[in-house]
N, C-alpha and C positions, 0 to 999 in steps of 0.2 A: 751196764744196767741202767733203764731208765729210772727219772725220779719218780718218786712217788708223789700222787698230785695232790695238791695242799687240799685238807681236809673242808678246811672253812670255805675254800673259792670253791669244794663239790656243793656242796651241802649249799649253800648261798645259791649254786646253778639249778640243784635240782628241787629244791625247797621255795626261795625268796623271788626268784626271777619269775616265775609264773606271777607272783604275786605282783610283781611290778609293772610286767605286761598284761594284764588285764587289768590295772587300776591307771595306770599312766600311759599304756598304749606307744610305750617310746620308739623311736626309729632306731637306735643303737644302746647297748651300751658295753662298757667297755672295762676290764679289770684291770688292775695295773699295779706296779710299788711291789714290795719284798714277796708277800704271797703267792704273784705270777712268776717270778725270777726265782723261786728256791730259795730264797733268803729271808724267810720270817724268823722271828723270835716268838716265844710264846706270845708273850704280848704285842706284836704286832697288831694292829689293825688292815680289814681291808677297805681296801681303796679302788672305787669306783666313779663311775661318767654313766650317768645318764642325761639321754637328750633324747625332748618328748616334747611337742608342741603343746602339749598340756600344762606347762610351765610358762606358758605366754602371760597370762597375769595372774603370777603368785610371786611376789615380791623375792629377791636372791634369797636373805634371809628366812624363807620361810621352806622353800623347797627340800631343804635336806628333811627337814623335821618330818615333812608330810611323809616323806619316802621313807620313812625312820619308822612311825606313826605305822602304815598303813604294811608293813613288812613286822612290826614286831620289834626288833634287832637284838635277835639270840645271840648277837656277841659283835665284837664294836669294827663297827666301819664305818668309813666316811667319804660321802657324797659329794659328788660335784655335778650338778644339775644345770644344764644348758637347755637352752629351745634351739632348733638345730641353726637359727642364725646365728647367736652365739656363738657356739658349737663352731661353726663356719669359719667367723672371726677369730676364737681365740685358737685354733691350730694354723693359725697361718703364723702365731707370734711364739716368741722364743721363749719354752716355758713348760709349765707341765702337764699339760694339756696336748701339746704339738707331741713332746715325749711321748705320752699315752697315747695317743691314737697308734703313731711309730713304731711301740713296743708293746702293748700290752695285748689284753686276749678278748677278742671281741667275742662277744657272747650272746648278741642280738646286735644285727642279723646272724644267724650262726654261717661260720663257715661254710663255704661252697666246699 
């Protein structure tokens, strides 16, 4: 029997991600941590990668807020916001970010 797929990562796909592609125009982003993998707890959080050259100058600190801000966030997840140089750089390095691109569910660009 296959799993059944986490509630919040639909609803986040089919609700919040529009919302993100048409205010940040991102080139990927990407779902990752216990939600993708079958392992959440109620309180889990989801855990996301967006990377949008629209983040070029909005200081590290600020970028999650916006993308927090401009989605609403009916329930708690947390961002990691790269411009795709960034982006570039930190999956070459050992960490969770390299992880994520590796394992998680890319959800823009969607799947071939």
């Amino acid at each position: 029997m296959a799993a059944q797929p986490d509630p919040r990562l639909t609803r986040f796909r089919e609700e919040l991600l529009p919302i993100i592609m048409r205010v940040f125009a991102p080139d990927r982003v990407i779902a990752f941590g216990s939600r993708t993998r079958g392992e959440a707890l109620r309180s889990s959080d989801l855990d996301l990668i967006v990377v949008a050259r629209s983040f070029a100058n909005v200081p590290w600190v600020d970028r999650q807020a916006r993308v927090q801000e401009a989605i609403g966030a009916p329930f708690a997840m947390d961002f990691l916001c790269y411009t795709p140089e960034e982006f570039a750089r930190k999956v070459e390095e050992f960490g969770v970010v390299q992880t994520a691109a590796r394992t998680g569910i890319v959800l823009h660009p969607a799947a071939a």
